[in-house]
N, C-alpha and C positions, 0 to 999 in steps of 0.2 A: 131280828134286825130288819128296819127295811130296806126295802131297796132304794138306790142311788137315782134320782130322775135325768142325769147331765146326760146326755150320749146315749139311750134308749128309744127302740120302735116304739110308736104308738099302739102296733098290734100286737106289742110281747106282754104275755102273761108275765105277772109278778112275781120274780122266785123269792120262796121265803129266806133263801140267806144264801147271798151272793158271795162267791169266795173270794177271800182278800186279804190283806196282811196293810192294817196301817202302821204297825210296830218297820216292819218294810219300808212301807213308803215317806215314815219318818227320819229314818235312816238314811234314804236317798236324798231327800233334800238337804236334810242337814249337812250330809257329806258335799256337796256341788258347794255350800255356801261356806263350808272350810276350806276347802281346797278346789278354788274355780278349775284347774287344769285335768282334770277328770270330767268335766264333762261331757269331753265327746265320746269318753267313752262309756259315761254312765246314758248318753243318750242316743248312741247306738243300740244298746241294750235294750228299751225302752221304747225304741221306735219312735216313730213320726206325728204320732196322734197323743195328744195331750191327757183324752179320755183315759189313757193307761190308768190313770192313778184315779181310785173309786174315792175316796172322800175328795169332793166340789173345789172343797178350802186349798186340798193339796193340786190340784188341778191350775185350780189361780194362782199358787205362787212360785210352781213351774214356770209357768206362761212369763211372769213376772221377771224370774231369775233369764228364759232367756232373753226377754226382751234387753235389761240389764246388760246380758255379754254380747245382744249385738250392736247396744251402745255402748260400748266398754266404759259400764258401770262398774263398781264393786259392788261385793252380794253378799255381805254383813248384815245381818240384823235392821243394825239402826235405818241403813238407807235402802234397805228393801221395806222396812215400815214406810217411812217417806214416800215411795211411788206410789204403794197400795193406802194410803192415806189420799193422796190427791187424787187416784180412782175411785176412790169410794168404796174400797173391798176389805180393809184392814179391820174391820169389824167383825165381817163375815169371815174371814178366815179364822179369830180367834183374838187377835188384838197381837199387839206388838212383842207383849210376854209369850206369846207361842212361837213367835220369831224363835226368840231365844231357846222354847223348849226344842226346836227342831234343831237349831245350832247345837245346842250338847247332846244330841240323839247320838250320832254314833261313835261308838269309841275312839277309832280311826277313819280320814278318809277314804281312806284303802278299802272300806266296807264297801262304799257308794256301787260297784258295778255287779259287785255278788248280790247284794238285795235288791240291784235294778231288774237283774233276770226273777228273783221273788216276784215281785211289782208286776211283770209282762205276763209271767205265768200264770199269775191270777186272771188279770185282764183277759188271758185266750181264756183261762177257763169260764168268765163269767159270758164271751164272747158266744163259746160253744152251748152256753147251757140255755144263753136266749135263743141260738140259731135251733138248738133241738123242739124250744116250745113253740119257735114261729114253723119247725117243721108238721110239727101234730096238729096245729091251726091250718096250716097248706092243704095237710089229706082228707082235712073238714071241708073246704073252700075250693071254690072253680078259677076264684079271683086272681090268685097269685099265676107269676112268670113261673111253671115249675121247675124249667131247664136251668134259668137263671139263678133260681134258691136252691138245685140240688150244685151246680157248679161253683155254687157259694161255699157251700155244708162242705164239699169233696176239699176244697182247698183250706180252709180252717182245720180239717183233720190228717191234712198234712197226704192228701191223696191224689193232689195234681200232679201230671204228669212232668217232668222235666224236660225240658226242651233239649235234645240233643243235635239241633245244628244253630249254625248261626246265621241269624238274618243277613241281609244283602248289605256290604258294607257301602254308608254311603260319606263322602266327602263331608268336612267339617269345610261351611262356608264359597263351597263353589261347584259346580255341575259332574265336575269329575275331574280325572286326572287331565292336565291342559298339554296341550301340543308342541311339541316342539317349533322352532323358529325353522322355516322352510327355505333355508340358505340357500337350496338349488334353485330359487325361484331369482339370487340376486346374481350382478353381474359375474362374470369366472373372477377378476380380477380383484372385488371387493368379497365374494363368497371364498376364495383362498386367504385372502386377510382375516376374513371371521373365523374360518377354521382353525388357522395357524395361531392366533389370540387367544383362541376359546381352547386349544390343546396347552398352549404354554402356560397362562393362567389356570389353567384345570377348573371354568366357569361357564355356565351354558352357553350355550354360541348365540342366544336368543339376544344377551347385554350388549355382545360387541356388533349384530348383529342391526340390533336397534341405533346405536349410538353412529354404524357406518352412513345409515338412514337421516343421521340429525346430519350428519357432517356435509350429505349431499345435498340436504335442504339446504346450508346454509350457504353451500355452492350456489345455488340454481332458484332459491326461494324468492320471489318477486323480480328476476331477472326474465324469466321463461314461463309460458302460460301456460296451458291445456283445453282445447275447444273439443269438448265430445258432439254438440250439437252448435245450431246454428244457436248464440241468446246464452249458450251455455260453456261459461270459460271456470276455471279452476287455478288458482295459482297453486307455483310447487312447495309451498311451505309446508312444516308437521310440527306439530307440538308430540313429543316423544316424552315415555317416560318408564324409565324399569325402576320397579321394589324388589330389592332384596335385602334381607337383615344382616345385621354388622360382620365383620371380617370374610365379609364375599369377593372381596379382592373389584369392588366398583372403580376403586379410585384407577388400580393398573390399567384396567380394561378402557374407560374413558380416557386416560389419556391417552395410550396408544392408539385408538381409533379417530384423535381427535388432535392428534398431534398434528398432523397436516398442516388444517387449516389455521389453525396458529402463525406457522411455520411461513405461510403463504401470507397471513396479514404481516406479518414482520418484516419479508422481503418487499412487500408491497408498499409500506409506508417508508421504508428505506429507499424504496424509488422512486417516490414520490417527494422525499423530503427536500432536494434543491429546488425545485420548481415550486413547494411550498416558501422557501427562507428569499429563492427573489422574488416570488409577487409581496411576501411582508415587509422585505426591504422596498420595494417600488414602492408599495404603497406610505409606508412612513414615509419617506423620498417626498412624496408629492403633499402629504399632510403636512409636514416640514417645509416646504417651500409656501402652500398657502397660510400655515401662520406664520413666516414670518416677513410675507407681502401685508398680513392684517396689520401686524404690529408697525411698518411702516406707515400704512395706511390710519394708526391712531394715534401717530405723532406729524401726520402732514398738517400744514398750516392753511394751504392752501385747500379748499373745498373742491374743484375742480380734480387738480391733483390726488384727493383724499378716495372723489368718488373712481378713480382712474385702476386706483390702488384693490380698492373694494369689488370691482369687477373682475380682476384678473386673479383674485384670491379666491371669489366665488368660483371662476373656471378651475383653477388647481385642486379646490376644494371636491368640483365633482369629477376631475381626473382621478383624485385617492380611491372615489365612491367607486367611480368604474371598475378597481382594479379587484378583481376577488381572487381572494386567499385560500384556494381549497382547501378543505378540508383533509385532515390527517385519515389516511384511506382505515374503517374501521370493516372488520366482518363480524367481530365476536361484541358482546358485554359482559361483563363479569356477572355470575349468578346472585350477586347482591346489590344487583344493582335496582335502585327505587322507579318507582312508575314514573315519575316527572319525570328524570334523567333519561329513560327509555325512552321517554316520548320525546325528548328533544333530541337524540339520538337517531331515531328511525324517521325525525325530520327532516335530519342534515342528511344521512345515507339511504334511507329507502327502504334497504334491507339490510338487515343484524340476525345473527343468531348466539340466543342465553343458553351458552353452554356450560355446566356445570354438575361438579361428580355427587353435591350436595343436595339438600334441598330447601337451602336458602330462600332460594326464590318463591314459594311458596309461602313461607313464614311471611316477606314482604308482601306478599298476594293478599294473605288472610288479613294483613292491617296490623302485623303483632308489632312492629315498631312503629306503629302511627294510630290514630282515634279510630280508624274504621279501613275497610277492605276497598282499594282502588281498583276495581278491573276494567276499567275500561280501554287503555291501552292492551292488555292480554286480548282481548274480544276481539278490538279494531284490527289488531295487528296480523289476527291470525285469516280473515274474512279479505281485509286487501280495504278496509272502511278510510273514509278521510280522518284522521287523527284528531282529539277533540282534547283541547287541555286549557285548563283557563289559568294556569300557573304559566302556560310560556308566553314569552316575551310578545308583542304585537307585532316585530318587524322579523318573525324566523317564518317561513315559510311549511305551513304545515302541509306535508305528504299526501298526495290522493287516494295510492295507492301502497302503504306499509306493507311489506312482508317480514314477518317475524319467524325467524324459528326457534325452537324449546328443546333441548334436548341435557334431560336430567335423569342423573341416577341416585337414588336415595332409599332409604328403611322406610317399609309397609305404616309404621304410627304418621310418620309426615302425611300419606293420602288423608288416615282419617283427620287426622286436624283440618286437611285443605275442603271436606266432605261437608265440616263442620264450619266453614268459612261462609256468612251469610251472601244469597246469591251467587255462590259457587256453581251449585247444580239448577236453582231455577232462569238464571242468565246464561246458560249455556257454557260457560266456564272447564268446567268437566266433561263436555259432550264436545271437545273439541282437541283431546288429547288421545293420544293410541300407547295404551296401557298393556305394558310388558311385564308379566309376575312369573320367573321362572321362579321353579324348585330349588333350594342351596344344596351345593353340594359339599359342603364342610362334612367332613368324615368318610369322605368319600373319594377324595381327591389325590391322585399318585404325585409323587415326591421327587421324583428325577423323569421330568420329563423337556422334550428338546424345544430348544427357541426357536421365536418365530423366523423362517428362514430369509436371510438378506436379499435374494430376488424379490420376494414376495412383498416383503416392505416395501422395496426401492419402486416396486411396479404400484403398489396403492399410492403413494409418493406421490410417485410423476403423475400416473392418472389424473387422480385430485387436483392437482396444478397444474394441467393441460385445462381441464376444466374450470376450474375458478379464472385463469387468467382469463381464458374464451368469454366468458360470461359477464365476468365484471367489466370487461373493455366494450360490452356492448353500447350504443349511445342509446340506446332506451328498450325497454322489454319486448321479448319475443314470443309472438304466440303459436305453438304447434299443433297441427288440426289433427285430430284420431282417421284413420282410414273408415272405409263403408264397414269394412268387417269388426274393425275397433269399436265402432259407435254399435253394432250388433252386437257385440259382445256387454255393451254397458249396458244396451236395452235388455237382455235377459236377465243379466243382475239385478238392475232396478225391478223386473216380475218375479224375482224369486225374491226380494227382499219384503219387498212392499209388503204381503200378507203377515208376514213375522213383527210388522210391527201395530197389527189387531188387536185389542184389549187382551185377546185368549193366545195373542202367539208369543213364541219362542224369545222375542227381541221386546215385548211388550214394556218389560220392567225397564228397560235403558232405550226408549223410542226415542229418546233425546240424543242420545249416542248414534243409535241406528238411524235417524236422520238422517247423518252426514257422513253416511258410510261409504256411500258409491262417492261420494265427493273426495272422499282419502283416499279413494281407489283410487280414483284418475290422478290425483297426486300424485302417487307412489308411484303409477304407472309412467307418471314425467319423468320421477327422477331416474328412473329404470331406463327409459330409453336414452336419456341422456348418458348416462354411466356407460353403457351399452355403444355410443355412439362417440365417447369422450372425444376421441383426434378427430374426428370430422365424420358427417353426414347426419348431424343431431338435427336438421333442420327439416329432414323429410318427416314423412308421416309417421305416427302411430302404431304399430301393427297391432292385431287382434291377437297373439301369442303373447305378446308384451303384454296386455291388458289380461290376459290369465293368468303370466306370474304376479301380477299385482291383486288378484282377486286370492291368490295362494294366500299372501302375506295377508291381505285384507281379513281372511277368513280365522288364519294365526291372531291377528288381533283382538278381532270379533271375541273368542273362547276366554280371551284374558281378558276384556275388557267387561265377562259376564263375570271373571273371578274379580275384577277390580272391584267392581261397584258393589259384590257382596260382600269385599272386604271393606272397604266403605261404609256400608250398612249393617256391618256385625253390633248386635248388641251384645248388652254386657253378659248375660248368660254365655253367649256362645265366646267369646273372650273366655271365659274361665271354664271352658270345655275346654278348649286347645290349649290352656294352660295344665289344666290334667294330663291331658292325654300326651306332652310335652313330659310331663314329671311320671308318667307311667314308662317313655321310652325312653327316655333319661335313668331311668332305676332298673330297668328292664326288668320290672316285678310281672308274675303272670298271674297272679292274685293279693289283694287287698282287702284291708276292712277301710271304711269310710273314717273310722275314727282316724285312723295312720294319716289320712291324705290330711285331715285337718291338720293335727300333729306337727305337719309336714310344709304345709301353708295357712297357720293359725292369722297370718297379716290377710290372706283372700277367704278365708272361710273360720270364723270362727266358732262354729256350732257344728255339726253336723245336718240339720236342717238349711243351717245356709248353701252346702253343699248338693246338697239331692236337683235341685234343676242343671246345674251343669251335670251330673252322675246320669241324671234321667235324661238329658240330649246325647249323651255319648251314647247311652243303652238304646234310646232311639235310631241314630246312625250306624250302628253296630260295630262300636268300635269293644264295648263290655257288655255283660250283662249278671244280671244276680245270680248267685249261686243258693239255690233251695234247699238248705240241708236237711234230713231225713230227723222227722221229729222224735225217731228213738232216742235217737243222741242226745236230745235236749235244747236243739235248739229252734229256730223260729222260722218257719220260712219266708216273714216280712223281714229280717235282718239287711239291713244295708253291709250285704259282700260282694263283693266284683272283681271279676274275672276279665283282664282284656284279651282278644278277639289275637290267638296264638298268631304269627307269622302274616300278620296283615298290615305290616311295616312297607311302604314304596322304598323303594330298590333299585339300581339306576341300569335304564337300560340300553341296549347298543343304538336304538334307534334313535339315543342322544348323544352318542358318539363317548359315552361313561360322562357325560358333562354335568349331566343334572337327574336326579329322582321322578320318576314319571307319577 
């Protein structure tokens, strides 16, 4: 017989009769094209490499069949002739009548996985017998790698050593375990609120933590300034934003943190509404009175008289003009609210903040209920830029100076859609939000634990509303300068950041993010003194202490802002890693065959081949890795079996207060 030419070294001598079993390998395919649902387990068996099967013919309509299941083809006869006809190989394999002799090959499909281990154990045997002739050619020759061909030979014969530790586990999609939210860095009175939230919810303190953050923005956001240098001002706004996945108790935690300010616009337009209802009553008053001097004026007969009429109805007419209606005092928008609306909005007010538990507002961002993605109110609004809308009206008066705040809690898919939103990230879109990704603590979370205590409420309460009223009663915005030590303290930031964002540093891949990092600092650092300062003395300076706990939280962001972005940029392989490794800790199996997982997620992988790059990045990360079993036994040490990485599950720890998994 001779030898087979598909999948041979050019430098292996010809053995005269290759061991093999086509009666075998007739069997295996036949069987995969009676009954498609054996295949992963006839292709477990069989391994990764096509070459297994020594006749060419059977080789191509392998290939064939899986192409077939991972276009969920059927794998009948007639339409696997059909593909290998428009390939060109229906000939070469035999024609369409061997279709069929391979379909009644085996008795049952039940055969297919017992003669796929025949099929494999020929393949190592023809494997070893070329690897012995290119070894006798090597002790002729100076040419060959010889460490590389005996470490070849050693592991074909089932001689490698088994690895008995496990590499370094490394994070699926982010640097490592991230930080807790550094609550002692924020005020006593707003850091008891967070605690008391994040113990009664049983949710990391980082959510209620962030969200205290939106609610002060929304306080203080384009009312109050920040001057670290002389040229260099910062308003107090933050686009905020925490992922966490479904039943993470988002919706409790944002309102309670955000109840406040609600609470404060409602009492606020309530106090505002008579002084609203008599300028609308003046103002009809005096509209009312100039028509109906006109209508006098277009029944006078007399011209003199007519024109007498017409003067004093013009006067009444710009008494109406004079009289203005202020506005219904607003702080919040709804988080569905559309870009035109915002922008007429943060016309009339100046400053608003989109608060919402959803993430709405994003879907509106990205364009999904309109032709295409508006951001240019998000841009303007968050920079302090003059407001640019060719939908508003010519006689509203557009804003110099917007300040907007963002502060939304929503599931991890919302980012990537907003990732995937054109001019998201090259317009600076994304590089202007401070991303919070705590750990969930579902399953993790105790059952009777005590409410948040009514001092503690009542004292976030009043705070907030000693504040807001402070602020909004201002007649135009306040700028607070940093002290000498304050502005020291930003100047070493900016030389410790700066290098981090060199093609080779640390910040390189988000330099758009790290940009505007000392600029959120001094934000934060506004809102912080202010907080700090609520009843009075918020007008002094800066301190340099202040400006370290905002460098805390800054730094807290920083870590999640590197897990944001890499969740962001996960491809699809690594998506169906953490889908495994989710169905591994789910089953809490400590070993696996690959077939099972297919099995198991025949809708994400339907081959077994389709599976090996997500199997091969987890074994990468070390979260599994293959188990070699000892060739007496019979079986293969190429087998796709996997073992996950015992007791390497995160675990929550006190230094989260039991809130969240480190």
């Amino acid at each position: 017989m001779s030898t087979p030419q598909h999948g041979h070294d050019d430098n292996v001598i010809p053995m005269t009769e290759a061991p093999n079993s086509l009666e075998a390998e007739q069997i295996v395919l036949g069987a995969v094209m009676v009954d498609a649902t054996i295949l992963p387990e006839v292709e477990e068996e069989l391994g990764q490499d096509p070459a297994v099967f020594y006749r060419p013919a059977h080789e191509t309509i392998w290939r064939t069949i899986l192409q077939h299941v991972a276009g969920g083809l059927p794998l009948n006869p007639v339409v696997l002739a059909d593909t290998l006809a428009k390939s060109g190989d229906l000939q070469r394999i035999g024609g369409a009548p061997y279709l069929h002799t391979l379909y009644g090959a085996p008795p049952t499909a039940s055969f297919g996985p017992h003669h796929a281990k025949i099929v494999r154990e020929h393949a190592k045997r023809r494997q070893i017998a070329q690897l012995g002739t290119r070894l006798i050619q090597a002790a002729r020759e100076s040419s060959e790698d010889h460490d590389e061909l005996l470490a070849t030979a050693r592991h074909a014969l089932g001689l490698t050593a088994i690895k008995e530790h496990w590499p370094a586990l490394t994070p699926l999609g982010q640097q490592g375990p991230l930080p807790a939210f550094p609550v002692d860095a924020l005020p006593a009175w707003v850091a008891e609120q967070v605690h008391a939230v994040a113990e009664f919810t049983q949710t990391p303190a980082d959510m209620a933590a962030t969200m205290a953050l939106a609610a002060l923005s929304t306080a203080a956001g384009g009312r109050v300034h920040v001057q670290i240098r002389d040229g260099w001002v910062e308003q107090t706004n933050l686009y905020l934003v925490v992922a966490m996945p479904p039943a993470s108790r988002k919706s409790d935690v944002f309102a309670t943190m955000t109840r406040p300010i609600y609470d404060i616009e409602a009492a606020l337009q309530e106090d505002a509404r008579p002084s609203i209802i008599e300028a609308e009553v003046a103002k009809e008053a005096a509209e009312a009175r100039a028509e109906a001097i006109m209508t006098k004026a277009r029944k006078a007969d007399d011209a003199t008289a007519s024109t007498s009429l017409v003067a004093e109805a013009a006067g009444l007419r710009m008494e109406s003009e004079s009289i203005v209606v202020p506005p219904k005092p607003r702080l919040t928008a709804s988080g569905d609210v559309t870009p035109e609306t915002l922008t007429k909005l943060l016309s009339t007010h100046g400053s608003l903040g989109v608060l919402s538990p959803e993430g709405d507002l994003f879907d509106i961002i990205a364009g999904r209920y309109s032709s295409r993605p508006n951001l240019g109110v998000f841009l303007q609004g968050h920079k302090g830029e003059r407001l640019q809308a060719e939908r508003i009206t010519r006689d509203t008066d557009l804003g110099e100076k917007p300040a907007l705040t963002i502060g939304i809690t929503l599931q991890p898919p919302v980012l990537l859609d907003l990732a995937q939103t054109p001019g998201a990230r090259g317009r600076g879109l994304l590089a202007r939000f401070l991303f919070s990704v705590p750990a969930s603590t579902l399953g993790y979370r105790r059952i009777v634990v005590p409410s948040v205590p009514e001092q503690v409420s009542r004292t976030y309460q009043s705070r907030l509303t000693t504040l807001v009223h402070t602020l909004t009663d201002l007649p135009e915005p306040v700028t607070i300068k940093c002290s000498g030590l304050a502005d020291q303290a930003i100047i070493k930031l900016q030389e410790a950041i700066e290098p981090q964002l060199r093609p080779d540093g640390a910040l390189a891949h988000i330099d758009d993010w790290a940009g505007k990092y000392v600029g959120a600092v001094a934000r934060i650092a506004g809102l912080l003194h202010l907080a700090d300062r609520a009843t009075s003395g918020w007008g002094e300076p800066i301190e340099a202490t202040t400006i370290e706990r905002a460098i805390a939280i800054g730094e807290y962001y920083t870590a999640h802002a590197l897990a944001a972005f890499d969740l962001m940029e996960t491809d699809a392989d690594s998506e169906k890693a953490q889908l495994v490794l989710d169905w591994i800790r789910r089953t809490k199996t400590t070993h696996f065959k690959a077939h099972e997982l297919v099995t198991a997620w025949r809708r994400v992988f339907p081959t077994v081949s389709s599976a090996a790059p997500a199997l091969r990045l987890l074994e990468e990360h070390g979260y599994i890795r293959r188990l070699h079993e000892a060739r007496a036994g019979g079986g293969d040490a190429n087998r796709l079996r996997y073992s996950e990485c015992t007791l390497r599950l995160r675990r929550p720890t006190t230094s989260q207060s039991d809130d969240s998994r480190s």
